[in-house]
N, C-alpha and C positions, 0 to 999 in steps of 0.2 A: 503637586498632584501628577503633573507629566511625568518624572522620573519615578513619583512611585508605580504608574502606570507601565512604565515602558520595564522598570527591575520584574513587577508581577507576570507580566504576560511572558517575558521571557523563561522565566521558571515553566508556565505553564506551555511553551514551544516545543523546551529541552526533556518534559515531558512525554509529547507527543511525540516526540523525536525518537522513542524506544520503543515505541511501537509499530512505527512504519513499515508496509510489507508485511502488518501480520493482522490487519483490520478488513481486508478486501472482502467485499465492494465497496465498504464504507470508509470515509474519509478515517485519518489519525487526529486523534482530538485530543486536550489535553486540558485540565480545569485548577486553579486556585482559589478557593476563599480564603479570604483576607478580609480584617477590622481594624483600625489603628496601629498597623503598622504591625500586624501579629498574623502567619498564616494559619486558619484556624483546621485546612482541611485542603487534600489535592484527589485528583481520579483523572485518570486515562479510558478511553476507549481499549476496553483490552483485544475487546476482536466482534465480528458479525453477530448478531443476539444477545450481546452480554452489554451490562448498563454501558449508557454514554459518559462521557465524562462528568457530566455536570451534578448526575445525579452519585457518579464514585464519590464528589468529591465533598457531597452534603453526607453521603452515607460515612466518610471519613471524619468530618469534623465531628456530627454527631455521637460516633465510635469513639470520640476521644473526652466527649462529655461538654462540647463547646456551644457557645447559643450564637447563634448565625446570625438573627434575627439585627436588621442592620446593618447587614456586611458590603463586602464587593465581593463579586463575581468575576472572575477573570479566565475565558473560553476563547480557544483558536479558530472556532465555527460558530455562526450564527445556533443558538440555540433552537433545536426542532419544537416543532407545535402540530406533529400529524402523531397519527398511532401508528405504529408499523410494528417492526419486534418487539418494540419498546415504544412505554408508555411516553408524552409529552414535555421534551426537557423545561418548558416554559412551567406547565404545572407545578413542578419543584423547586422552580425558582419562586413562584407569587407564594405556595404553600409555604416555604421557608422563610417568608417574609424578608429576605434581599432586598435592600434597597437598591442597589447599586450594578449596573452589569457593563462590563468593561468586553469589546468584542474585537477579534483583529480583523476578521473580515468575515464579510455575507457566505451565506451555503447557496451555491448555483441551486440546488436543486428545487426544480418550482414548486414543491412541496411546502418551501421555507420564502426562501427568496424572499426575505424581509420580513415576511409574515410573523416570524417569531420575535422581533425587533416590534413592531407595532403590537402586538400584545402584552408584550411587557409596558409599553409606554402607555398603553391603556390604562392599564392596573397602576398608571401613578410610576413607577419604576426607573430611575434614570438609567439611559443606557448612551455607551459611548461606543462608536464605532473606528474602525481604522488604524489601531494599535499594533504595529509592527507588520500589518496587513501584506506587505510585499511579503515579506520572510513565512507569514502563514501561507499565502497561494502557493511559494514554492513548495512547502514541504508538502503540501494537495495535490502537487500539478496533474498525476495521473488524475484524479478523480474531476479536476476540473474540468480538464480535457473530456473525460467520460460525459459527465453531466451535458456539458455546453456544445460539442462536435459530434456526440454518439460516435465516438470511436475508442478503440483502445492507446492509451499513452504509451508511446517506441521509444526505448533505447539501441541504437545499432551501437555495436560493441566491435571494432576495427583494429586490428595492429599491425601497425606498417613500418617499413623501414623509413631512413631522412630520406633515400631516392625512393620513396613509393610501393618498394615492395611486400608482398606480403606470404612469400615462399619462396624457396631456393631456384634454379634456373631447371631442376629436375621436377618440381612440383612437391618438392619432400617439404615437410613441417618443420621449422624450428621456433625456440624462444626468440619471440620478438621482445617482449614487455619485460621490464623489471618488478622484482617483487612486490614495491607499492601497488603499479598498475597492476598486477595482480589480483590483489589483495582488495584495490577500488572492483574491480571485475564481480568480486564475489558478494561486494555490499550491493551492488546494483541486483544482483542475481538472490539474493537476500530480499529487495525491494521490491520483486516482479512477481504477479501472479504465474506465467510463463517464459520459459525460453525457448526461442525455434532458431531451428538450423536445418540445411539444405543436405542431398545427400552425400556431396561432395565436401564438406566440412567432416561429417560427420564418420567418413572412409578414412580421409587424408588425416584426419585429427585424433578421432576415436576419445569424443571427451564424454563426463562423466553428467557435467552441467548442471552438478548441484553444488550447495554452499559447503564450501567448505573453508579451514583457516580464520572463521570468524563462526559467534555463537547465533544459532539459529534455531528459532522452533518449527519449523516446516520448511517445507523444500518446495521452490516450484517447481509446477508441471512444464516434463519435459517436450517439445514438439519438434518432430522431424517429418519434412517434405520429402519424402522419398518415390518417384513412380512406380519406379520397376521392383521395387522392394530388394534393393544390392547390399546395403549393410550389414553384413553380417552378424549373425544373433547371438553371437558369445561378445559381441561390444558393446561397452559401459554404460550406451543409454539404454539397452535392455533389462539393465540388473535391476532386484529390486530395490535401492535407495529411494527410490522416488518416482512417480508415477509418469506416463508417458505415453501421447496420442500421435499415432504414426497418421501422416494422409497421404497414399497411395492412389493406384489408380486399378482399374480389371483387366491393366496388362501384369500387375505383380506376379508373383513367382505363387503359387497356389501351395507350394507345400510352407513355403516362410510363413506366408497368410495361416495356414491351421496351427502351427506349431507357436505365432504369436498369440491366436486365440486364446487358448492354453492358459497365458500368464496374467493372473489377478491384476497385474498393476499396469499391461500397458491394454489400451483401447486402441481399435486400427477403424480407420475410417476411409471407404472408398469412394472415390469421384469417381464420377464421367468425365472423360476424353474429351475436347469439341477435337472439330479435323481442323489440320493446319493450325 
């Protein structure tokens, strides 16, 4: 039973694994039903409103003329038991009559936090937890970090030289990275609801800071710390590929400020000053 546990779960990891970076705010989830050694049915969290996995993954078997009724359950999250966009993944499991639910780790979110684990075990349900558990937190960690620290999960993204540096002795730009690290650059940026940059990257560099080189269905939002509002507005983070909130300040340049107005896709937002 262990190795059939740990072959299902992973199926339903590499799953979730195709969706990450495109579910935000909600975790990447990924589901198997499984009987005797037969998968009868899978479902992914495809994104924000749309079914959880558990319930793709009954709509799947179902669709394919199968009877569940018995099976195992195999999900990277704690099953929910609140209403929110979507109705109670616990519900589809008791109504489907699943015997079985195989779990790799808890949902921080106090909402669930076990509670959906004790409802099934109510209803008679065995349920096993801890199945590849490490490897599930990882592929969550932003959302863990959200749930459990109220804050957003950071990638800083650095390229230095073996002595330290990270531009010429004049200040000019060049290729630091090789094309893998590249190429990882744009999966993380693939994985982020946003990327910020200062307005000194954003002068000296002039990047575009969408995904590109790998297949992506949305692009994250771009963000630049600019005060004085100096970037000039024929550069790359102003076009429109993808959307983009400048934070300036009410010393900006007045006429940049109307003429970004203007553009559908980027938002400007002005702070106060403190002195000193």
């Amino acid at each position: 039973m262990e190795d059939r546990d740990y072959k299902f779960m992973k199926l339903a990891l590499d799953l979730a694994k195709e969706r990450k970076g495109l579910t935000h705010p909600n975790p990447t989830v990924g589901a198997v039903i499984e009987k005797n050694g037969e998968i009868l049915g899978v479902g992914v969290h495809k994104k924000a409103g749309c079914p959880h996995a558990e319930r793709e993954a009954i709509k799947d078997a179902l669709k394919r003329g199968k009877d569940i009724s018995g099976s195992t359950i195999y999900v990277t999250l704690e099953p929910c038991c609140h209403y929110g966009r979507t109705p109670p993944c616990t519900d589809a499991i008791i109504d489907n009559r699943i015997k079985r639910v195989v779990v790799a780790t808890l949902d921080p979110n106090p909402l669930v936090a076990g509670k959906g684990i004790n409802i099934l075990k109510e209803k008679g349900i065995e349920v096993k937890v801890g199945v590849l558990e490490r490897e599930a937190k990882k592929l969550n960690e932003d959302f863990f970090v959200y749930i459990k620290e109220k804050r957003p999960f950071i990638n800083l993204k650095s390229a230095e030289t073996l002595d330290g540096k990270i531009a010429t002795r004049t200040g000019h730009s060049k290729w630091i990275t090789g094309g893998e690290a590249r190429k990882y650059a744009h999966i993380l940026r693939k994985y982020a609801s946003a990327v910020m940059i200062g307005v000194n990257t954003a002068i000296k560099d002039n990047p575009e800071l969408t995904v590109r080189y790998i297949e992506t269905e949305k692009q994250p939002l771009r963000v630049l710390i600019d005060k004085y509002l100096l970037t000039p507005l024929n550069y790359k983070i102003f076009n429109d590929k993808a959307k983009t909130i400048v934070f300036t300040s009410e010393k900006a340049n007045k006429e940049k400020l109307n003429l970004l107005d203007k553009k559908k896709n980027i938002k400007v937002v002005i702070l106060h000053l403190e002195k000193n």
